[in-house]
N, C-alpha and C positions, 0 to 999 in steps of 0.2 A: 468555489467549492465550499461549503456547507460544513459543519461538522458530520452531519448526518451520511452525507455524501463521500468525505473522507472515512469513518468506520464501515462504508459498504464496501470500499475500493479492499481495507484490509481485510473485513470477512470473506469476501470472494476470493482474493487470495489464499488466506487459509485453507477455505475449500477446495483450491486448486490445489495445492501443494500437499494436502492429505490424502491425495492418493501415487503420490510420486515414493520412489523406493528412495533410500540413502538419508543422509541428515537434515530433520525434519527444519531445521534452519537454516539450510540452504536453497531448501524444496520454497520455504515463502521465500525466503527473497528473490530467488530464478522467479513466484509466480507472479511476484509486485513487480516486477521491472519489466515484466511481460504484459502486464496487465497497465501499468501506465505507458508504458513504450506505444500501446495501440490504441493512444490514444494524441489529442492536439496539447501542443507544446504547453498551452495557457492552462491546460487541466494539469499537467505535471508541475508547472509553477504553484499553482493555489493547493495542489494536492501539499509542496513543502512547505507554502507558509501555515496550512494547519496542522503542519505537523513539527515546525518551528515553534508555531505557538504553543501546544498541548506540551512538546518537550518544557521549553521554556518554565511554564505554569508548575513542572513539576520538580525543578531544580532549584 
């Protein structure tokens, strides 16, 4: 996965989650673990090493 490709997985989520009622930070994260869930094991791996790294880069 790509950078580019990890900030799609989060905006789609967002947009999921923006229309769900209750707390808007539980809305992404119910729509990110829905949204990787349905997807193949190897996309959920690369989806955390770029987000291992991006964390990483900013600590």
């Amino acid at each position: 996965m790509n950078i580019d490709d990890f900030w799609t997985v989060i905006e789609t989520a967002r947009t999921d989650a923006a229309s769900a009622s209750g707390d808007p930070s539980q809305a992404f994260a119910s729509a990110l673990v829905e949204r990787l869930a349905a997807t193949w094991k190897q996309t959920i791996l690369e989806y955390q090493q770029c987000f291992d790294q991006l964390h990483g880069a900013i600590y």
